[in-house]
C-alpha positions as CSV (number, residue, x, y, z in Angstrom):
1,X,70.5,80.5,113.1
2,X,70.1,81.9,109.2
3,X,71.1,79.4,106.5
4,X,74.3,80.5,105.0
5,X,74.2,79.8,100.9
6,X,77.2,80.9,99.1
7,X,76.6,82.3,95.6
8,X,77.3,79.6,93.2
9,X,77.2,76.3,94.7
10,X,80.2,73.4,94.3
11,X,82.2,76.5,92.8
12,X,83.5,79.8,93.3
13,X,82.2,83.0,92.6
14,X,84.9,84.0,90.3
15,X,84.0,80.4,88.1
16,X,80.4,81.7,87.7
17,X,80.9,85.5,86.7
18,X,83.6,83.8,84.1
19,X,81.2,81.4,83.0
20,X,77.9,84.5,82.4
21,X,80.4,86.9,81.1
22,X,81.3,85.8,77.7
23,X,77.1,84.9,77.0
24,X,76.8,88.9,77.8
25,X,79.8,89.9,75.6
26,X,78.5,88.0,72.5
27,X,75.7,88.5,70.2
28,X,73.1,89.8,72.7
29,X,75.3,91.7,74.3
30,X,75.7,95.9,75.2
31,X,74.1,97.7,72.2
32,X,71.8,95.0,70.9
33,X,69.2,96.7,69.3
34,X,65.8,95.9,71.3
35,X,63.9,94.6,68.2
36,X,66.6,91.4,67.9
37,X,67.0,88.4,70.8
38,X,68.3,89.7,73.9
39,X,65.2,92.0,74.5
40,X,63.2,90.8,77.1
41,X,60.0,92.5,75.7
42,X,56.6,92.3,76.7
43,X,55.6,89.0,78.3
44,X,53.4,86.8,80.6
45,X,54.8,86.1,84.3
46,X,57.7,84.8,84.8
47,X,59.8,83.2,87.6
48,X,60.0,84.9,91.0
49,X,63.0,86.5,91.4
50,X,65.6,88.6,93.3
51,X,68.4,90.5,92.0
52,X,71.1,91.7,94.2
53,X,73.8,94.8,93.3
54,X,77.3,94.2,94.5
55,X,78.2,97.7,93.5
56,X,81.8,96.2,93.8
57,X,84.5,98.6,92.9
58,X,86.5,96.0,91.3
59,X,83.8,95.6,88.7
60,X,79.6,95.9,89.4
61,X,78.0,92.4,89.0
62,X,74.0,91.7,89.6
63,X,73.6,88.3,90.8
64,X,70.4,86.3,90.1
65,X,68.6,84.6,92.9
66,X,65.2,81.9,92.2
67,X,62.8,82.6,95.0
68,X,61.3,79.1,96.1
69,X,57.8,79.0,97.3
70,X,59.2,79.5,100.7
71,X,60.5,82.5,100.1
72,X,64.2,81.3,100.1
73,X,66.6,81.9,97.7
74,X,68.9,79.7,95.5
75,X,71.6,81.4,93.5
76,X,71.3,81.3,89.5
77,X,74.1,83.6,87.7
78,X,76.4,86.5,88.2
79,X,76.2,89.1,85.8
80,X,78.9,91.8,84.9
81,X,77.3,95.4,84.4
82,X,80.4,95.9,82.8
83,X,81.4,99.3,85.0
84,X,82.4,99.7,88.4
85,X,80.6,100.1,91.9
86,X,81.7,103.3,94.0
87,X,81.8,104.1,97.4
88,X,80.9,107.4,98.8
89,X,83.7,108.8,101.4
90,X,82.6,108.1,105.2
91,X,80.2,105.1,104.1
92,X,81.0,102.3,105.8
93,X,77.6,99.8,105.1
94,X,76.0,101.7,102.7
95,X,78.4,102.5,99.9
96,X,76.4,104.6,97.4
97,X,74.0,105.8,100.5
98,X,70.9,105.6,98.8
99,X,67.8,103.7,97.9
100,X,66.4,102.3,94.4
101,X,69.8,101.8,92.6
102,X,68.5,99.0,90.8
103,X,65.1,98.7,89.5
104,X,62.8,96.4,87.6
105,X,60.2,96.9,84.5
106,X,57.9,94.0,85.0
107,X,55.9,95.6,81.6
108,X,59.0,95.3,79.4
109,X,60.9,92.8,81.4
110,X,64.2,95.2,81.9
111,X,66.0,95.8,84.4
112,X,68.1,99.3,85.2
113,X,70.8,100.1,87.6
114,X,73.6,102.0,88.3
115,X,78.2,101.7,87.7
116,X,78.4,104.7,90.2
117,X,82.2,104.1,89.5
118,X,81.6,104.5,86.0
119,X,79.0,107.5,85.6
120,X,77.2,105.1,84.0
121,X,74.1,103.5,84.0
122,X,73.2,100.3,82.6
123,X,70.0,98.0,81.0
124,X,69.6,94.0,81.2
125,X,67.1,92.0,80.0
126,X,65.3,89.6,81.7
127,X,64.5,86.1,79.9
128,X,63.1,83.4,82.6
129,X,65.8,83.4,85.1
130,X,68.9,85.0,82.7
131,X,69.9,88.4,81.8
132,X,71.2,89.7,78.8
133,X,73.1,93.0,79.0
134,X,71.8,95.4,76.3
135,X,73.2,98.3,77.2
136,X,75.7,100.7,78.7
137,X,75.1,104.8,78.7
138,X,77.1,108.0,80.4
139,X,74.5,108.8,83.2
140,X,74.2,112.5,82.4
141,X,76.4,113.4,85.6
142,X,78.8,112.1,88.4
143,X,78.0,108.9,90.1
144,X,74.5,108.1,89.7
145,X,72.7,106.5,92.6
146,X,69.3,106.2,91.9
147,X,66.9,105.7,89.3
148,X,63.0,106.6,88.6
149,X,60.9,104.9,86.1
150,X,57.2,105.8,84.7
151,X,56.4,103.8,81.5
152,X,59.2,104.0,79.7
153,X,60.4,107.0,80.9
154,X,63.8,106.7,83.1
155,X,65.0,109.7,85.3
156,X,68.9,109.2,87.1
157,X,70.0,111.1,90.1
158,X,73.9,111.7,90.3
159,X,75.1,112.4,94.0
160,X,78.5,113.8,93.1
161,X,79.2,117.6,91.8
162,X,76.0,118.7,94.1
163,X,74.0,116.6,92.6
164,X,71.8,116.4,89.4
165,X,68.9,114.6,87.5
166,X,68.5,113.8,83.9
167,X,66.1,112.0,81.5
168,X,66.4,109.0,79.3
169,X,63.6,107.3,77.5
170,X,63.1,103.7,76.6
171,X,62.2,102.7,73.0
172,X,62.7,101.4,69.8
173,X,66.2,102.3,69.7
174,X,66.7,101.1,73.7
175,X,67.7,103.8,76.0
176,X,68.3,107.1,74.9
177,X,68.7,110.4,76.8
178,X,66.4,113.0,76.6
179,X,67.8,116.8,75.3
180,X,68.2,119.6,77.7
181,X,67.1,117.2,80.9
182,X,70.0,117.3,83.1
183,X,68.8,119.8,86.1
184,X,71.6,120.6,88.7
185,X,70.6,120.2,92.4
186,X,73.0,122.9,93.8
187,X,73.7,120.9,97.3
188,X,76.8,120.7,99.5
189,X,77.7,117.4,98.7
190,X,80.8,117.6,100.4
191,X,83.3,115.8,98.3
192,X,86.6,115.3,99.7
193,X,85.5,114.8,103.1
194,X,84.2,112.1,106.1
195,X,80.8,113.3,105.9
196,X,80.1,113.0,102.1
197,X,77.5,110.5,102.3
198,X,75.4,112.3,104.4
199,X,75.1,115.0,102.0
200,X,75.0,113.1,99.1
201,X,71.4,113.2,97.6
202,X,69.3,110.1,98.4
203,X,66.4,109.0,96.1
204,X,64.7,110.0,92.8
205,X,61.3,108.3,92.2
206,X,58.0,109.4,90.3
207,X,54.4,110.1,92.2
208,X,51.9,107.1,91.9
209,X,50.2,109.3,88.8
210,X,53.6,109.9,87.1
211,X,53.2,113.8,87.2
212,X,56.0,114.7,89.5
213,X,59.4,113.8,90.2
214,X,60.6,113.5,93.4
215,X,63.9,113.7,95.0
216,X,65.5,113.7,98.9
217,X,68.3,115.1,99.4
218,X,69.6,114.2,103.0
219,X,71.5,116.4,104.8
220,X,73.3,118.3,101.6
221,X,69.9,120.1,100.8
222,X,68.1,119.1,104.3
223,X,64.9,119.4,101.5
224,X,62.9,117.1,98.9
225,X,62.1,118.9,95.9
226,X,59.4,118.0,93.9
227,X,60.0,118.8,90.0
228,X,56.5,118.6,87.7
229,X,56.7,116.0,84.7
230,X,54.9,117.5,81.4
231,X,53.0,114.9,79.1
232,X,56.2,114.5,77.4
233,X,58.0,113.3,79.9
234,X,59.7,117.0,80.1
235,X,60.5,118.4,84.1
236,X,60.4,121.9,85.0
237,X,63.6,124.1,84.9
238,X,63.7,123.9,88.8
239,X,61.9,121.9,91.0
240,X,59.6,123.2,94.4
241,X,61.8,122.9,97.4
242,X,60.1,121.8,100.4
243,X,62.8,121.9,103.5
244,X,62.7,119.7,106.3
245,X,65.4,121.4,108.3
246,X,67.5,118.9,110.6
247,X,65.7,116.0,109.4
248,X,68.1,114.5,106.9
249,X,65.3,113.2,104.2
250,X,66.8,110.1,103.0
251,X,64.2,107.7,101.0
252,X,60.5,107.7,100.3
253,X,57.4,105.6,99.1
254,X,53.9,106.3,99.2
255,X,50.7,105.0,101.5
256,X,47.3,104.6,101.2
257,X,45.7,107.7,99.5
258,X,49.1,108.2,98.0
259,X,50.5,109.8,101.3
260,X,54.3,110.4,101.0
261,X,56.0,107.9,103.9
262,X,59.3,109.6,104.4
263,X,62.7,108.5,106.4
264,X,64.7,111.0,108.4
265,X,67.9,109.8,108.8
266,X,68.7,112.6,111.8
267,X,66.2,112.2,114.2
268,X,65.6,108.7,113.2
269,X,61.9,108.6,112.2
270,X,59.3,108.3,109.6
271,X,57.3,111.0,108.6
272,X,53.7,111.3,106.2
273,X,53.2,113.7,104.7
274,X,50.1,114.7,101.8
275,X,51.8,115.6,98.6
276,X,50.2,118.4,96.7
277,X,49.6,119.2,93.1
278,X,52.0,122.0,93.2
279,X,54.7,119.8,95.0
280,X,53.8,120.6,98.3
281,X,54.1,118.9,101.4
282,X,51.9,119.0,104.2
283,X,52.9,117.1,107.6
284,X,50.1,114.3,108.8
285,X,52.0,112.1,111.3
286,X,55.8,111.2,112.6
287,X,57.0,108.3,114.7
288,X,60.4,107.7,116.0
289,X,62.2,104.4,115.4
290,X,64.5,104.7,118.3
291,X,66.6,103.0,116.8
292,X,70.1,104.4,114.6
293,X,70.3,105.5,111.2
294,X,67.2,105.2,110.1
295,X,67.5,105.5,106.4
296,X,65.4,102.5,103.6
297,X,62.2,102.5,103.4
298,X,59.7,99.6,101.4
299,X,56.1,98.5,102.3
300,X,54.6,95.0,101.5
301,X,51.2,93.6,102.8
302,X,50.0,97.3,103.7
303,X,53.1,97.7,106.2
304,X,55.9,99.5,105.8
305,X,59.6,98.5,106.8
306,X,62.4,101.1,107.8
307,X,65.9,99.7,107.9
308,X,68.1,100.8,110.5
309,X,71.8,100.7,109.5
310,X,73.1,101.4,112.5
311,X,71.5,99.4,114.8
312,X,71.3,96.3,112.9
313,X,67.1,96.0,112.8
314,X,63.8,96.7,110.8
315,X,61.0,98.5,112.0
316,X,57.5,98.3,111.4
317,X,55.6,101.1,110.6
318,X,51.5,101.2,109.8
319,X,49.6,103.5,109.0
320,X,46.0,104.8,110.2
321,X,43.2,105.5,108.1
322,X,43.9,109.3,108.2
323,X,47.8,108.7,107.7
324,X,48.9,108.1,111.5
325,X,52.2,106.5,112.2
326,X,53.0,103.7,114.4
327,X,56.1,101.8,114.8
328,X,54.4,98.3,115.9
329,X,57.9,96.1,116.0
330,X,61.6,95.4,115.3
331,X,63.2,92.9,113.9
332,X,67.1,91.9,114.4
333,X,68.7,91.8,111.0
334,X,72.4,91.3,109.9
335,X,74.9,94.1,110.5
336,X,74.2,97.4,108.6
337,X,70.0,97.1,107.2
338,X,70.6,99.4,104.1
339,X,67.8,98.8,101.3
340,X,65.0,96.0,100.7
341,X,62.6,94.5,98.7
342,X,59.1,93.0,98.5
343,X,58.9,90.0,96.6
344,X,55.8,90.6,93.7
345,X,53.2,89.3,95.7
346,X,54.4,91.0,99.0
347,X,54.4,87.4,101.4
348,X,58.1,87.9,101.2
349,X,60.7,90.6,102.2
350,X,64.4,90.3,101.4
351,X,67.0,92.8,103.2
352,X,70.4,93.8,102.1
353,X,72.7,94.1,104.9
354,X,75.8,95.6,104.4
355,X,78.3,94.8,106.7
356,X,78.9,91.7,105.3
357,X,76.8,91.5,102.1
358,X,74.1,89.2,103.1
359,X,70.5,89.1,102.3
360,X,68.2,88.3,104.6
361,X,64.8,86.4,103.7
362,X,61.8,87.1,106.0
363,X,58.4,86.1,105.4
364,X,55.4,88.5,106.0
365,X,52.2,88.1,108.1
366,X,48.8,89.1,107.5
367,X,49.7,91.9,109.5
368,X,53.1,92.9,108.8
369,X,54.8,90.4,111.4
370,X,58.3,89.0,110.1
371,X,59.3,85.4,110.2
372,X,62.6,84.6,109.7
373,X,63.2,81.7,107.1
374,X,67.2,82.2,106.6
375,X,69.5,84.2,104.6
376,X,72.2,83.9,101.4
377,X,75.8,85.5,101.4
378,X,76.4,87.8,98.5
379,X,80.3,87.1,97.6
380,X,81.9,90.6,97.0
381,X,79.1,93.1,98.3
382,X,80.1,94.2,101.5
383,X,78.8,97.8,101.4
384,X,76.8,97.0,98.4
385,X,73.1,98.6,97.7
386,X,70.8,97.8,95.4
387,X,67.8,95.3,95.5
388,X,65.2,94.4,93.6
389,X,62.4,91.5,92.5
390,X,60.2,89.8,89.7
């Protein structure tokens, strides 16, 4: 039976987002420049930690979990992004459908994410266990759900308005968008309707070398297209379209030999694939989960874990020395897998399930077996995505 924490211990939720908001609204708060306190800046290692997106549409919080040396979590703080979480039409687990909504910096210590409510994006610092929320910025497009980094260089993928990217860079000044980098997608996204987020683009995320850009775009482009990055952090006017037709491309991350691992959320498999110079894609292996929507994708220890939303499990993948796929095991989870994350050292992997917002904490084998060590109970993110670690 999983250990059920609540968030914020001897008190309610709402006591401990009242308590961290007024620290973010003062001196170090949205807009502080990155030069004065409030900017985590470059720094030695820090706690372990685990950040967890509500993406609530009452009003976004990240809440702040200490990871033991057990691997389980203890709640620290709730933290308002001050914007709202969304919820794409037909989702019912996975509100914003997509993976890497919240990221981490672990050079500068700052962490991104997305108010999909808000067409916003926004920037915390990260001092020891606390956040400080520097800033707040339009995300170039409508309701961004995803975001890339490469060394100070921040890309955002919008879902809504058939979809678009665009550019930001971090520096002196914090984060600042880039001219001229918005690029439309041109997808059926199909707003209005049941099925929206299906078609609803999935994940934007740079190659290992930082010289492409990478996005899936699930069943509203049935492609990924690959857009080349210039030295100066410039993408090309339109990216190479590689289509995957009837395999829903929903999230990625890369192998050994930087082979693109890839989930298809309509057959319900992973693919690899080598990804070429010119943003090519050329098929090496696929296995089926056989399991139901097969959608997140992260890898810790050399193995690789695909979360299946509908059926409530994990599934692990490994690959062969020439890129061969095998799906070795599955693992029961809460209702509705959606995304996950490795903790730094990869011995532990925490799940976002989203029929009930609760985490699940799993520790990870020599060779990729899960153990189950309990879970925590995210107060107000049922359907929420967004997961990352320190």
């Amino acid at each position: 039976m999983r250990r059920i924490l609540k968030a914020a211990a001897g008190a309610s939720l709402a006591a401990a987002i009242a308590f961290a908001i007024p620290s973010i609204a003062g001196a170090n708060g949205p807009g502080s420049p990155p030069g004065q306190p409030g900017y985590g800046g470059p720094a030695g290692p820090g706690p372990h930690l685990v950040f967890v997106q509500t993406d609530n549409t009452a009003g976004n919080h990240v809440l702040v979990y200490d990871q033991s040396s057990n691997g389980a979590l203890t709640f620290v703080s709730a933290n308002s992004t001050d914007g709202l979480g969304g919820t794409l039409q037909g989702s019912q687990v996975d509100h914003l459908a997509s993976q890497g909504s919240l990221v981490y910096d672990p050079v500068q210590r700052l962490l991104y994410g997305v108010n999909a409510g808000s067409d916003s994006i926004y920037v915390f610092s990260v001092n020891g266990d606390q956040l400080t929320l520097l800033q707040v910025v339009p995300s170039g497009g409508a309701f961004p759900v995803s975001i890339a980094l490469d060394a100070g260089l921040v890309y955002v993928l919008n879902a809504e308005d058939g979809g678009s990217v665009s550019g930001f860079r971090w520096g002196p000044k914090g984060l600042q968008a880039i001219p001229g980098s918005t690029r439309e997608l041109g997808l059926t996204t199909k707003t209005g309707t049941t099925t929206q987020f299906t078609h609803t683009p999935g994940q934007i995320v740079f190659s290992p070398d930082g010289s492409q850009l990478i996005v899936t775009t699930k069943a509203g482009g049935q492609s990924i297209d690959v857009f080349p990055v210039t030295p100066g952090g410039e993408i090309s006017a339109t990216p190479r379209v590689d289509t995957l037709s009837g395999q829903v491309p929903f999230a990625v991350t890369f192998g050994a030999g930087n082979s693109l691992l890839v989930t298809n959320a309509g057959p319900n498999s992973v693919s690899s694939f080598v990804l070429g110079r010119d943003g090519t894609l050329a098929l090496i292996s696929t296995a089926a989960t056989t399991q139901s929507a097969t959608c997140w994708i992260t890898q810790a220890q050399g193995s690789f874990y695909a979360s299946n939303a509908g059926s409530g499990s994990l599934s692990t993948v490994t690959e062969g020395p020439r890129g061969q796929l095998t799906v070795t095991a599955r693992t029961t989870t809460d209702g509705g897998t959606v995304d996950a994350a490795a903790s730094a050292g990869g011995q532990f992997l925490y799940v976002q399930t989203g029929a009930a917002g609760i985490v699940d904490e799993f520790r990870v084998g020599p060779s990729g077996a899960l153990t189950e060590i309990g879970s925590v109970t995210v107060t107000g993110a049922i359907g929420g995505e967004g997961i990352a670690t320190s």
